[in-house]
N, CA, C and O atoms as a GROMACS GRO file, in nm:
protein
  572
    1UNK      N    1   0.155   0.965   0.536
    1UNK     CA    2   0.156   0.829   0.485
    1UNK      C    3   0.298   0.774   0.474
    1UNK      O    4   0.320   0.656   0.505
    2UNK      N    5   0.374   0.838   0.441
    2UNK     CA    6   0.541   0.795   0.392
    2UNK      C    7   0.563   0.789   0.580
    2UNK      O    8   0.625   0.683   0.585
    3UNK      N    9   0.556   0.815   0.669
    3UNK     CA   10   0.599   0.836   0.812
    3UNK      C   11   0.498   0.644   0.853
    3UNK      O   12   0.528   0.579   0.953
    4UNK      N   13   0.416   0.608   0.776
    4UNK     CA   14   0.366   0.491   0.794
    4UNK      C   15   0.456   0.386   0.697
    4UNK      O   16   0.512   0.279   0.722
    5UNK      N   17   0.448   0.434   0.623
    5UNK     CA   18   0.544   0.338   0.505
    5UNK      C   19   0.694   0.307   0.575
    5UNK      O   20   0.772   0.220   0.535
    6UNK      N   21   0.712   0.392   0.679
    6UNK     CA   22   0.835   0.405   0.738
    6UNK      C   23   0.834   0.269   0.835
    6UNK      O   24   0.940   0.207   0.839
    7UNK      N   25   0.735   0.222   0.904
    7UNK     CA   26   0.707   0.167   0.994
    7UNK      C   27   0.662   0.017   0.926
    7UNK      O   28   0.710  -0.081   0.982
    8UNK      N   29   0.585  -0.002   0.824
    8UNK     CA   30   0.567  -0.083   0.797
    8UNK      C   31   0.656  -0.170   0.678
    8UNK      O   32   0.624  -0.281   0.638
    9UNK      N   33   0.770  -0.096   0.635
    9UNK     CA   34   0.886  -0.141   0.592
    9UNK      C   35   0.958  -0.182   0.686
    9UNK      O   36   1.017  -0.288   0.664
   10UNK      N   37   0.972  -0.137   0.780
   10UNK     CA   38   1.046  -0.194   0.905
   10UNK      C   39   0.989  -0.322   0.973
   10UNK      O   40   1.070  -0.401   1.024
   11UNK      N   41   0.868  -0.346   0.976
   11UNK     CA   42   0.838  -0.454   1.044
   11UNK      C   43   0.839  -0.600   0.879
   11UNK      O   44   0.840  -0.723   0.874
   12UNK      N   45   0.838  -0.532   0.818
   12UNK     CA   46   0.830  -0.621   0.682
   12UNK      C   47   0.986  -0.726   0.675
   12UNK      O   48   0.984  -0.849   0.668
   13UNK      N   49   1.124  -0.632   0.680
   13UNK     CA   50   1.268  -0.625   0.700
   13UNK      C   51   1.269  -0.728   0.830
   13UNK      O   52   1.329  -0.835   0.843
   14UNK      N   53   1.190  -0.666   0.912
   14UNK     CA   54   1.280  -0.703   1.076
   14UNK      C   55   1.185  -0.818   1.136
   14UNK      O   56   1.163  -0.831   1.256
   15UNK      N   57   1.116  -0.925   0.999
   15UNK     CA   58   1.037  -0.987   1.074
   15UNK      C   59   1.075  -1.125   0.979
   15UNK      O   60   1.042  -1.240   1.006
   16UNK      N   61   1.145  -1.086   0.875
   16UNK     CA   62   1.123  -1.207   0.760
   16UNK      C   63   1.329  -1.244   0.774
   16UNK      O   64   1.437  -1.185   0.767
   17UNK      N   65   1.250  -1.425   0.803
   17UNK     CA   66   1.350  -1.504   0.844
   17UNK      C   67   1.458  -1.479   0.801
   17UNK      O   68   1.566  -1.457   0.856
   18UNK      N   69   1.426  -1.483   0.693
   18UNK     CA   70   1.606  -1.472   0.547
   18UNK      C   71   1.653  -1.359   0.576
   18UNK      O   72   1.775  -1.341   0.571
   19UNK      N   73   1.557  -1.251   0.615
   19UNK     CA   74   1.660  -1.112   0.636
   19UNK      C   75   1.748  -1.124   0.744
   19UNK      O   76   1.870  -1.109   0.736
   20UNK      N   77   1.673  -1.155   0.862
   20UNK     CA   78   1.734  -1.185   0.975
   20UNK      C   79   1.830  -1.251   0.976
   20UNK      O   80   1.922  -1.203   1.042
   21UNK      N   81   1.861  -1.400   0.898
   21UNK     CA   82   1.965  -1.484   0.909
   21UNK      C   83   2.096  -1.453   0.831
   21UNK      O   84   2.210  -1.496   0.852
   22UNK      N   85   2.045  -1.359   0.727
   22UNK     CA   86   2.159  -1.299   0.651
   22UNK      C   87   2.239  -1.212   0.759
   22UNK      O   88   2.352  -1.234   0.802
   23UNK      N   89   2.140  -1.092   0.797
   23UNK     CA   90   2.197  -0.995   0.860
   23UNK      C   91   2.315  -1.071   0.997
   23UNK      O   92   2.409  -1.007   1.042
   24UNK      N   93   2.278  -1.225   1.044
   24UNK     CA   94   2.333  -1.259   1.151
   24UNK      C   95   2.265  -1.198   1.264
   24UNK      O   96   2.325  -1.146   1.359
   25UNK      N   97   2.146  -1.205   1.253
   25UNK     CA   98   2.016  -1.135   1.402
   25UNK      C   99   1.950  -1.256   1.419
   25UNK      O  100   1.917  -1.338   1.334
   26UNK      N  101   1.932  -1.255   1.567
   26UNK     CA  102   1.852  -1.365   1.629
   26UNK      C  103   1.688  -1.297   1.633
   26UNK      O  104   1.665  -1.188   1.687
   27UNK      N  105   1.604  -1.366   1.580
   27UNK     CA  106   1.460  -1.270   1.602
   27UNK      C  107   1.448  -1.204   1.708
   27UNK      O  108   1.411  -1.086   1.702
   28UNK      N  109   1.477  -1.267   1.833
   28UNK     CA  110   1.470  -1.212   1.946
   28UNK      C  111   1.549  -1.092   2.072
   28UNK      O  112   1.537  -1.059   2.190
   29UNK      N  113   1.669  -1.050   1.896
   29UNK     CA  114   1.773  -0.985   1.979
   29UNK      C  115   1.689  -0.814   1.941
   29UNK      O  116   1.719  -0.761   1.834
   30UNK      N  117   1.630  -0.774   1.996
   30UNK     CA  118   1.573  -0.599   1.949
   30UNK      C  119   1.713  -0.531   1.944
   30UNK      O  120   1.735  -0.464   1.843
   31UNK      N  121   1.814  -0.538   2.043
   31UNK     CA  122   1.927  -0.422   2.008
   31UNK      C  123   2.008  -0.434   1.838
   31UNK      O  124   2.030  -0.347   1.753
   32UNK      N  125   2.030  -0.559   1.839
   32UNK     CA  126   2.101  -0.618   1.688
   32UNK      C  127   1.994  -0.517   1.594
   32UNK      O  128   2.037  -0.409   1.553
   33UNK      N  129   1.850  -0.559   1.565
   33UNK     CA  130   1.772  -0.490   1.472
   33UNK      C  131   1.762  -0.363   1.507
   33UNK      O  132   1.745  -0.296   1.405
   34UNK      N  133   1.765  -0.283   1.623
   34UNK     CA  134   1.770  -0.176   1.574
   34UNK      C  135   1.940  -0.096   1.540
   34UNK      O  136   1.954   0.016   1.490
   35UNK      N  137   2.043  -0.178   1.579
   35UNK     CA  138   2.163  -0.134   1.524
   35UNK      C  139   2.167  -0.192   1.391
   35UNK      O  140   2.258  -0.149   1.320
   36UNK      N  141   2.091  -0.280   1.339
   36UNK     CA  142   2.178  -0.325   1.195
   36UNK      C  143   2.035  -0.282   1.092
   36UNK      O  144   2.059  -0.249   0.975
   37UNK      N  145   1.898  -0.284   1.138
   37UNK     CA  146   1.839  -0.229   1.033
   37UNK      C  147   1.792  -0.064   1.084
   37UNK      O  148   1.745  -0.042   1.196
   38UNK      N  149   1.811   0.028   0.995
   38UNK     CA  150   1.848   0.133   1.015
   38UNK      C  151   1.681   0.212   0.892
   38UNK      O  152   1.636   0.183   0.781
   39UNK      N  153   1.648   0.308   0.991
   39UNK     CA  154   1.505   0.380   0.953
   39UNK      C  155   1.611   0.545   0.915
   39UNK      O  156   1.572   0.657   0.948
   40UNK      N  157   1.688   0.530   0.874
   40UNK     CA  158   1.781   0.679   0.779
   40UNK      C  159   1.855   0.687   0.711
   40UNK      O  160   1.921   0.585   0.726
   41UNK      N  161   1.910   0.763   0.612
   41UNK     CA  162   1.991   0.786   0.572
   41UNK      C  163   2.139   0.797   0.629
   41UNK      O  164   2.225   0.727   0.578
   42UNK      N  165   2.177   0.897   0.753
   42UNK     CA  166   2.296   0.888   0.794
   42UNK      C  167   2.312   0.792   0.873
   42UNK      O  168   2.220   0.749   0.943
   43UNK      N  169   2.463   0.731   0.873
   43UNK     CA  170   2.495   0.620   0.922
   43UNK      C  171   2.639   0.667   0.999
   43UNK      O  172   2.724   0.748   0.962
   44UNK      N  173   2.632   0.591   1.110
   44UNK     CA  174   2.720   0.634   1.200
   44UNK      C  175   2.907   0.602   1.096
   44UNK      O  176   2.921   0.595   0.974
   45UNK      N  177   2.988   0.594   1.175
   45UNK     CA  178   3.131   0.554   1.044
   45UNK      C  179   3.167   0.442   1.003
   45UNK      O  180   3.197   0.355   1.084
   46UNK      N  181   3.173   0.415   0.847
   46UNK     CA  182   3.155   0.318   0.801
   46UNK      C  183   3.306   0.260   0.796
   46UNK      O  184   3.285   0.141   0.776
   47UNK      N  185   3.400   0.272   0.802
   47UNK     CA  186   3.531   0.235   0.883
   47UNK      C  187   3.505   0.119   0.974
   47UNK      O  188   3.564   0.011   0.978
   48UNK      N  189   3.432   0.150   1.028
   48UNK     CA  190   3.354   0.065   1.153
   48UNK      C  191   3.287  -0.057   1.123
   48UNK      O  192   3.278  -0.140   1.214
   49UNK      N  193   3.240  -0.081   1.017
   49UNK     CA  194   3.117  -0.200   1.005
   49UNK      C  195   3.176  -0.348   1.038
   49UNK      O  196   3.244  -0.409   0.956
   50UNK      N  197   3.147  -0.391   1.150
   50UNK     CA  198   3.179  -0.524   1.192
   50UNK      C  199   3.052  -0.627   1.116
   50UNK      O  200   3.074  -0.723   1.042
   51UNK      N  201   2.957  -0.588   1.147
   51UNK     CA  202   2.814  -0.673   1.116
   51UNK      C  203   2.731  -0.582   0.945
   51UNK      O  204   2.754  -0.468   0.904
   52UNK      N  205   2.645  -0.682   0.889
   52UNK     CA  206   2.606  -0.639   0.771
   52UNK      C  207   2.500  -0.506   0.815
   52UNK      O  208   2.487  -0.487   0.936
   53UNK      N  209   2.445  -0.441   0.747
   53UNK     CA  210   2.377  -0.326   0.784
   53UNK      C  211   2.267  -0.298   0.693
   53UNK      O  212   2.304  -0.315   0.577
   54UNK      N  213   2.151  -0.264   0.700
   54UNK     CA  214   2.063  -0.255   0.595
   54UNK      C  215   2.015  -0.136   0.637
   54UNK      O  216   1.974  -0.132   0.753
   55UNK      N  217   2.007   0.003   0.546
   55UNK     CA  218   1.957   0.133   0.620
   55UNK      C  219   1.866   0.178   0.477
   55UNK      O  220   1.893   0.183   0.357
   56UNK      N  221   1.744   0.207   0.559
   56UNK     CA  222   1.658   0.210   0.429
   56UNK      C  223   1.602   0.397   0.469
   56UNK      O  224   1.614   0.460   0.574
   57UNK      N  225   1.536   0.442   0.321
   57UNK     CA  226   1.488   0.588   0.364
   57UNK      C  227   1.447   0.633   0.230
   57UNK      O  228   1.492   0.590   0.124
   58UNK      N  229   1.339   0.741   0.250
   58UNK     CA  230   1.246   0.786   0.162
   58UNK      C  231   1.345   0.878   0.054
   58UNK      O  232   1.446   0.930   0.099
   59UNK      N  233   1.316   0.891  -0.067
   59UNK     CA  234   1.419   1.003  -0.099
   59UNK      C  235   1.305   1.073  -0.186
   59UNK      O  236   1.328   1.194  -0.195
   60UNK      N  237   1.192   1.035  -0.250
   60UNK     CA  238   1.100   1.132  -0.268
   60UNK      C  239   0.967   1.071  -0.303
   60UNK      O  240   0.950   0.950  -0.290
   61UNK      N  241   0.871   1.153  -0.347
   61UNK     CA  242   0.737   1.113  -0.296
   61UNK      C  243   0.637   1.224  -0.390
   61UNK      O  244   0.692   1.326  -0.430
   62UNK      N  245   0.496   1.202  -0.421
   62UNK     CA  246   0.401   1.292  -0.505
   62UNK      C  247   0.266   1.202  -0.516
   62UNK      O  248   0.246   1.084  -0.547
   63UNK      N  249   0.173   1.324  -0.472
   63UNK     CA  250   0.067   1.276  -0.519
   63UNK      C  251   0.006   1.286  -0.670
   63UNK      O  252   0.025   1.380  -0.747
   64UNK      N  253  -0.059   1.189  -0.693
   64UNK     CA  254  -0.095   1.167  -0.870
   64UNK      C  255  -0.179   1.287  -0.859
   64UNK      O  256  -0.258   1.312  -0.768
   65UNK      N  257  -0.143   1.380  -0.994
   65UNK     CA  258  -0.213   1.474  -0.993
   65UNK      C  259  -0.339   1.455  -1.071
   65UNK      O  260  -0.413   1.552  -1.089
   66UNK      N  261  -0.369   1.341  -1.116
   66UNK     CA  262  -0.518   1.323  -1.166
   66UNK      C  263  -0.613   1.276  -1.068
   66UNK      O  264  -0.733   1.302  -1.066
   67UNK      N  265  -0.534   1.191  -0.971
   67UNK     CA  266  -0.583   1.066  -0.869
   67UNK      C  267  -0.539   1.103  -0.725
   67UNK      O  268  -0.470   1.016  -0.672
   68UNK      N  269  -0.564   1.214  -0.649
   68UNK     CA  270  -0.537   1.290  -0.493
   68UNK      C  271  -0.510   1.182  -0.420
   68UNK      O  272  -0.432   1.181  -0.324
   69UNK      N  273  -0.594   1.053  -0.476
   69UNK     CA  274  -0.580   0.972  -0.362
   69UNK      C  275  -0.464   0.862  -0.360
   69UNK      O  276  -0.450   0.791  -0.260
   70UNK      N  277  -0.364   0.844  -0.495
   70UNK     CA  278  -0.279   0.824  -0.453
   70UNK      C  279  -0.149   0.809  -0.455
   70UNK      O  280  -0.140   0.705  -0.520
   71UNK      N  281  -0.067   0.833  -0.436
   71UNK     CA  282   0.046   0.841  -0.348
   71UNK      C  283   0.186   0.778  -0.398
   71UNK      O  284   0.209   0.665  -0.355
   72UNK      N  285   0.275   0.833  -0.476
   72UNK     CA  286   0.376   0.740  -0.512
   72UNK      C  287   0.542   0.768  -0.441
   72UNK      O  288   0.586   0.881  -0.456
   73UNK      N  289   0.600   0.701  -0.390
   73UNK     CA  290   0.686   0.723  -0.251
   73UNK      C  291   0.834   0.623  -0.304
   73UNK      O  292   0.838   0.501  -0.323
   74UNK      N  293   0.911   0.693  -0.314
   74UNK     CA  294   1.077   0.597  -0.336
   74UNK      C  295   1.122   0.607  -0.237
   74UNK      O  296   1.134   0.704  -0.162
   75UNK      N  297   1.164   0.445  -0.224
   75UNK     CA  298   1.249   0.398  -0.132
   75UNK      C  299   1.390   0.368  -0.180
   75UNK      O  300   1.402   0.310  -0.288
   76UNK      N  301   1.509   0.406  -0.103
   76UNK     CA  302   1.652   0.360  -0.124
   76UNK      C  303   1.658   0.278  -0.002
   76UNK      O  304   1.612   0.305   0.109
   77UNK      N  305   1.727   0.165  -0.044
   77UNK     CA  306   1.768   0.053   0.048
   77UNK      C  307   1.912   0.017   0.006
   77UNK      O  308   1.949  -0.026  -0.103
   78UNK      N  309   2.006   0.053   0.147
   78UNK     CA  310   2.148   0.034   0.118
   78UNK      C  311   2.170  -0.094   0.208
   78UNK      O  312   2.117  -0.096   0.319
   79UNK      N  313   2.259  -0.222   0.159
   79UNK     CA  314   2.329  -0.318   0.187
   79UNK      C  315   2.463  -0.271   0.198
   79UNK      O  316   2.528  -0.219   0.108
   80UNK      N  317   2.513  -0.302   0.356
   80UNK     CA  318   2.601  -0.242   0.352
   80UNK      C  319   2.679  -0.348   0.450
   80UNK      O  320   2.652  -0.380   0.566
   81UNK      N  321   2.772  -0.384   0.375
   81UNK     CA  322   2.867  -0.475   0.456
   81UNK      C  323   3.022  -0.487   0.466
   81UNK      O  324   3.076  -0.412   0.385
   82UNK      N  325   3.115  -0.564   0.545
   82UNK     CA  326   3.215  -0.507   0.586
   82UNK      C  327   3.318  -0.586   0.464
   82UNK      O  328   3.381  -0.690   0.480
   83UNK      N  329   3.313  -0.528   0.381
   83UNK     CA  330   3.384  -0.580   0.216
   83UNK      C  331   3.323  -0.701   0.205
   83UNK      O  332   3.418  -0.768   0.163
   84UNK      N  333   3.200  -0.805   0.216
   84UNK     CA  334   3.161  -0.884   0.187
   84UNK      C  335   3.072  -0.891   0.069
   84UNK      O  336   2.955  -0.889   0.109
   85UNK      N  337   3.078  -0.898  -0.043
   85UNK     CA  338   3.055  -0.871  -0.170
   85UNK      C  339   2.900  -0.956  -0.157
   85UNK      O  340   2.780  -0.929  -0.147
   86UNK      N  341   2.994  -1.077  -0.166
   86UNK     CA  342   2.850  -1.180  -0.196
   86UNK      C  343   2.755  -1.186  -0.118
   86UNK      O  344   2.640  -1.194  -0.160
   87UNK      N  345   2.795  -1.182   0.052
   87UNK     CA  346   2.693  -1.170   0.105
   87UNK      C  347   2.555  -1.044   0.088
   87UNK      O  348   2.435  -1.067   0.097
   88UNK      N  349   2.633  -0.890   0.060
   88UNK     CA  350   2.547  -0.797   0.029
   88UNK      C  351   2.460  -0.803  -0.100
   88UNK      O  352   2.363  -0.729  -0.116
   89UNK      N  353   2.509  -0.914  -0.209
   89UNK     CA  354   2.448  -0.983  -0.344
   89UNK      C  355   2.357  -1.050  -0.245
   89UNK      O  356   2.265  -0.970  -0.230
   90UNK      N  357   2.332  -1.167  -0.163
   90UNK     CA  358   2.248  -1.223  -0.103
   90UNK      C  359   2.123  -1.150  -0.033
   90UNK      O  360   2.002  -1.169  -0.050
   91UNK      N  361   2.171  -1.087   0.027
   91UNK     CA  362   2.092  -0.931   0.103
   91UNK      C  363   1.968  -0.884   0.039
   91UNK      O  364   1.847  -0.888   0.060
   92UNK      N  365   2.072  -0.824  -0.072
   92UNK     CA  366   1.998  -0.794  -0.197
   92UNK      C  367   1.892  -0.840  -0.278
   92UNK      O  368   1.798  -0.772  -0.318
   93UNK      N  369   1.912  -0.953  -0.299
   93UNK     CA  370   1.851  -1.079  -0.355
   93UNK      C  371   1.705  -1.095  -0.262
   93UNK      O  372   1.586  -1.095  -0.290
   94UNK      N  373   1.777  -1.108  -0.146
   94UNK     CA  374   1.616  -1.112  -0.075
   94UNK      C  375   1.530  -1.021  -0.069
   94UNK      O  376   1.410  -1.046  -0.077
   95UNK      N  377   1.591  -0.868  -0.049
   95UNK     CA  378   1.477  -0.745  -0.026
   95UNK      C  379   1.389  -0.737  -0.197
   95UNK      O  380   1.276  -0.693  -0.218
   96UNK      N  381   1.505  -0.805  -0.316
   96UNK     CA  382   1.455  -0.753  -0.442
   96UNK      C  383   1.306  -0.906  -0.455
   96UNK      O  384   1.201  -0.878  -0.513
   97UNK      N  385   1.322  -1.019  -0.407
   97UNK     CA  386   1.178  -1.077  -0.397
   97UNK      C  387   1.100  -1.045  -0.269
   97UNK      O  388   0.984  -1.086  -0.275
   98UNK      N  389   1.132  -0.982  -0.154
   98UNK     CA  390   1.000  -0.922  -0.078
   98UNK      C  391   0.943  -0.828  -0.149
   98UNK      O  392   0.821  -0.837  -0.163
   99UNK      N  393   1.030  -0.690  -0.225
   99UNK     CA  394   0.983  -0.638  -0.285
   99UNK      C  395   0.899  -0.560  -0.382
   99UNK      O  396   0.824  -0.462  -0.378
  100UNK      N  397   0.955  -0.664  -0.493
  100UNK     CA  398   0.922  -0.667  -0.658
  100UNK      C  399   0.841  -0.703  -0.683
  100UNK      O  400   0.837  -0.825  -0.665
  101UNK      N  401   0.738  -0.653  -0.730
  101UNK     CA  402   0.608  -0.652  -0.796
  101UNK      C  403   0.526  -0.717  -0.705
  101UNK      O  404   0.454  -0.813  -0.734
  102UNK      N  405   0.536  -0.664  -0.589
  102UNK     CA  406   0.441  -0.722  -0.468
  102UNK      C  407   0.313  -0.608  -0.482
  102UNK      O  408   0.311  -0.502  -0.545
  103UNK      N  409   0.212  -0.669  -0.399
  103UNK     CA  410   0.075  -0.629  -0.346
  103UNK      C  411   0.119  -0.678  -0.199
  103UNK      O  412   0.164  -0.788  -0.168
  104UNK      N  413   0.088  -0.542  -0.102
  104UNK     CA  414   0.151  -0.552   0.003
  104UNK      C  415   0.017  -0.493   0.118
  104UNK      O  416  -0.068  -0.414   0.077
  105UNK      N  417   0.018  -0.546   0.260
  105UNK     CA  418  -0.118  -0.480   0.322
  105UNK      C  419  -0.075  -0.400   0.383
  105UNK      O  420   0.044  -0.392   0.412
  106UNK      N  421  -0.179  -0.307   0.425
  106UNK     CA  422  -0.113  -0.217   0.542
  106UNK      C  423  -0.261  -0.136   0.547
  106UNK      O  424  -0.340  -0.122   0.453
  107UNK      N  425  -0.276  -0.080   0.701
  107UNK     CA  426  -0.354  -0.053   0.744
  107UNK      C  427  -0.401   0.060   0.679
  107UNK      O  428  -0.305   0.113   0.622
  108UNK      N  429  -0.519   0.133   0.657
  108UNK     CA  430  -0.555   0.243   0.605
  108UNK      C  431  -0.530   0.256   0.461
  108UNK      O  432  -0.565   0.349   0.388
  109UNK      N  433  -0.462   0.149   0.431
  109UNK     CA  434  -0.419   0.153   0.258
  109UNK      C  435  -0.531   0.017   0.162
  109UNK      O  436  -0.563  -0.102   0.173
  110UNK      N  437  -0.554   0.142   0.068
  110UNK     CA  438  -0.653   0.047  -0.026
  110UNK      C  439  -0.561  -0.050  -0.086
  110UNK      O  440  -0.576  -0.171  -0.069
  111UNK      N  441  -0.462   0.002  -0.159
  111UNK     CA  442  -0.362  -0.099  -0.260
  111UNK      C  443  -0.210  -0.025  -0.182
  111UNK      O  444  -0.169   0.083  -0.140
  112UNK      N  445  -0.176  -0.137  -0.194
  112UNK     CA  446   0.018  -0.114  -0.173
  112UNK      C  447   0.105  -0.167  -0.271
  112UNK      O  448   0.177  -0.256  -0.226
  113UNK      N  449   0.121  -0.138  -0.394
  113UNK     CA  450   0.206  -0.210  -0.442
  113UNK      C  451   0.369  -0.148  -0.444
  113UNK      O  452   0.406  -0.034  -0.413
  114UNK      N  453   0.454  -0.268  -0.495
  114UNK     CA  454   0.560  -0.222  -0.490
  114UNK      C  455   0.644  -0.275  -0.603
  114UNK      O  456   0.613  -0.382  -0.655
  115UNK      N  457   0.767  -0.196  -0.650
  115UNK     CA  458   0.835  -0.265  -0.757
  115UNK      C  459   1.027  -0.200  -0.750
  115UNK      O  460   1.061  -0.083  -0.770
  116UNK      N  461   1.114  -0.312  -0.719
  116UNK     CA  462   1.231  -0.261  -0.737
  116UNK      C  463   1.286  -0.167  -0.898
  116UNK      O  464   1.285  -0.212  -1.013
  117UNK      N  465   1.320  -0.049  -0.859
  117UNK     CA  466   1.325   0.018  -1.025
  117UNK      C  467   1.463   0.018  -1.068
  117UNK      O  468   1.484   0.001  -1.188
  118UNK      N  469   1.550   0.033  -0.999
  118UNK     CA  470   1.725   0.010  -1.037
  118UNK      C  471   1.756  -0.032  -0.868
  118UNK      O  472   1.707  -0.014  -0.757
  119UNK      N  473   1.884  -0.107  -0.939
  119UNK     CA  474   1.974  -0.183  -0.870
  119UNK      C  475   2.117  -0.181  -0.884
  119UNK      O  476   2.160  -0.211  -0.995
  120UNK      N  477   2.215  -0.148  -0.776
  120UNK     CA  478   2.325  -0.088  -0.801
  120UNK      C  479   2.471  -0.058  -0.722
  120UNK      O  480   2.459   0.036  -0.643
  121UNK      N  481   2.568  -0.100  -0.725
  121UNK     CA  482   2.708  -0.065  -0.596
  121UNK      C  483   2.704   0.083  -0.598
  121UNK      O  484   2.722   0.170  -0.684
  122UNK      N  485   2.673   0.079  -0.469
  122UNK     CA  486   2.729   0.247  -0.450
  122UNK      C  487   2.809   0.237  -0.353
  122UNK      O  488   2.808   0.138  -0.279
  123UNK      N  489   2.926   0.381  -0.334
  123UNK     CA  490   3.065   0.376  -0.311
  123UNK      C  491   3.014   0.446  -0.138
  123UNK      O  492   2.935   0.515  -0.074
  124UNK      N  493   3.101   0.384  -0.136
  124UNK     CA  494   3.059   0.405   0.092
  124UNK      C  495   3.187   0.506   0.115
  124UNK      O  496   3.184   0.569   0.221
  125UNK      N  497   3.267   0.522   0.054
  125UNK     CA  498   3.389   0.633   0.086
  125UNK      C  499   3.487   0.545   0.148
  125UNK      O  500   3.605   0.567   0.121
  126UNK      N  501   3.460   0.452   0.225
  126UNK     CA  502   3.555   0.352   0.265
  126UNK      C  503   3.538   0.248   0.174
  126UNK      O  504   3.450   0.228   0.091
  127UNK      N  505   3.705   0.143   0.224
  127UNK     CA  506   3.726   0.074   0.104
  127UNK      C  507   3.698  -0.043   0.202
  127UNK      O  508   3.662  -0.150   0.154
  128UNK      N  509   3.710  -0.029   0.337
  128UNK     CA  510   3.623  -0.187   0.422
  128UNK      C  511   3.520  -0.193   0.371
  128UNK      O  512   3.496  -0.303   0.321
  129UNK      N  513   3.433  -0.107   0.360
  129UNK     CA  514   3.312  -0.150   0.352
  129UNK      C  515   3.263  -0.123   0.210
  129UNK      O  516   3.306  -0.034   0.136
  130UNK      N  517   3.157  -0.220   0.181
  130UNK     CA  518   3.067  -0.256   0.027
  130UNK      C  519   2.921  -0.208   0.046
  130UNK      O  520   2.850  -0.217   0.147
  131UNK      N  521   2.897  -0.159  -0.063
  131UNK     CA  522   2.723  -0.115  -0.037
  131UNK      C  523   2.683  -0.142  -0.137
  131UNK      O  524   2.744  -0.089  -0.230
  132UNK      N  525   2.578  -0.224  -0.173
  132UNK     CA  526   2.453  -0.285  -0.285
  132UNK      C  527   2.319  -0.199  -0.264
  132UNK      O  528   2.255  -0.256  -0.176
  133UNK      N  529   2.258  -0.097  -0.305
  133UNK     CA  530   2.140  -0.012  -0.342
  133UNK      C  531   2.026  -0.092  -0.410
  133UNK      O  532   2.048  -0.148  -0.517
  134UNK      N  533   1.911  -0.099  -0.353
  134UNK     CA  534   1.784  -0.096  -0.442
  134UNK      C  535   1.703  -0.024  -0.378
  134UNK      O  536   1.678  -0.017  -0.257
  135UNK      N  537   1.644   0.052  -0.506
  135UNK     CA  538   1.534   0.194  -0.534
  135UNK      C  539   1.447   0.108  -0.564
  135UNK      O  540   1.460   0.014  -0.643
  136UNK      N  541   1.321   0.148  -0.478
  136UNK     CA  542   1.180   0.100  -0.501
  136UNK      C  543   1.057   0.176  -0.463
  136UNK      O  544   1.021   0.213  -0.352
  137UNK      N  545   1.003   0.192  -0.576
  137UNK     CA  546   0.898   0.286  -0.584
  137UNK      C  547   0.769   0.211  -0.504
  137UNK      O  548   0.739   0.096  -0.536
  138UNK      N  549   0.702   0.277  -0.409
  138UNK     CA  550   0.606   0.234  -0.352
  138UNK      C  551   0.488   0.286  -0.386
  138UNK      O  552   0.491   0.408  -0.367
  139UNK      N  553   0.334   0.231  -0.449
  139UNK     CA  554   0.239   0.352  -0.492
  139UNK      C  555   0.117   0.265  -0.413
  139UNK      O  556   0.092   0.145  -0.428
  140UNK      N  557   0.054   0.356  -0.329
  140UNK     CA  558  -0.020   0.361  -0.229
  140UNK      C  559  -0.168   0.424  -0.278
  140UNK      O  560  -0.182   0.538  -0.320
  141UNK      N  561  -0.257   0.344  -0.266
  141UNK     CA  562  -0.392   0.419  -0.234
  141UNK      C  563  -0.438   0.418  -0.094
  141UNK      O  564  -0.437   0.330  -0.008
  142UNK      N  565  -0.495   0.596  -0.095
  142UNK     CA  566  -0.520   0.621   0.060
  142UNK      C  567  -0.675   0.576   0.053
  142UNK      O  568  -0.730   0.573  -0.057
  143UNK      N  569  -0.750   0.536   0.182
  143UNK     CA  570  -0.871   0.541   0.154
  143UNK      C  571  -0.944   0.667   0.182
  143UNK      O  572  -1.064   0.676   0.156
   0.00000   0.00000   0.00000
C-alpha cells in the first residue's frame, strides 16, 4: 500500500497548478518534474540547487493493531531551495492545504485521510541551499 501511496502522492504534487508554478515547471515539461519532484530521500548535491526541489518519502508506517485493515503511513516532504526562504514558505504553504485534514481518493482505498503533524527548517549541510519539512501522517483503509 505505502508503494501506492508513493504514486498517488506524486500525481497529487505533479498535477496541481500552484505546485507546478511555484516549483517554475511547465505542466508539460516531464523531465523538470521528474528532476524537481523527487519519489526519495537521497538527493543528488545540494551545493548544486539551481531550481526549487520538492523530495518527498515514507519514513514509517503500522498497521492498527485492533483494525488489520488499516494502515497508518508518514510522509516527510522536504522544500528545498537555492537560499530562497520565502519562496520554500510558499511551497510549503501549498503542500500544507493539499494536505491537511483532507479526505483524499485513491483506488482500492476505502478512506484516505490525511493531516500535516509538524512543520519545520531543516539544515541541508549547505548554506546555498534552504529546506522547509512537513510530516504528514497518512491513515488508509484497505478494502
Amino acid at each position: 500500500m505505502v508503494v501506492d501511496l508513493y504514486h498517488h502522492l506524486y500525481e497529487l504534487l505533479s498535477t496541481d497548478s500552484q505546485v507546478l508554478a511555484l516549483l517554475g515547471i511547465a505542466p508539460d515539461d516531464k523531465d523538470s518534474l521528474t528532476r524537481q519532484i523527487i519519489k526519495r530521500r537521497k538527493l543528488a548535491e545540494l551545493s548544486d540547487v539551481a531550481k526549487p526541489l520538492l523530495s518527498f518519502y515514507a519514513t514509517s508506517g503500522k498497521r492498527d493493531t485492533d483494525n488489520p485493515l488499516l494502515l497508518t503511513s508518514f510522509f516527510r516532504l522536504e522544500v528545498i531551495t537555492p537560499g530562497d526562504v520565502e519562496l520554500a514558505h510558499q511551497i510549503a504553504s501549498r503542500l500544507f492545504h493539499l494536505l491537511d485534514d483532507q479526505s483524499l481518493s485513491m483506488s482500492g482505498i476505502e478512506g484516505l485521510d490525511t493531516y500535516v503533524v509538524s512543520q519545520q527548517e531543516s539544515d541541508t549541510g549547505h548554506s546555498s541551499a534552504y529546506c522547509f519539512t512537513l510530516i504528514t501522517k497518512f491513515t488508509l483503509q484497505v478494502c
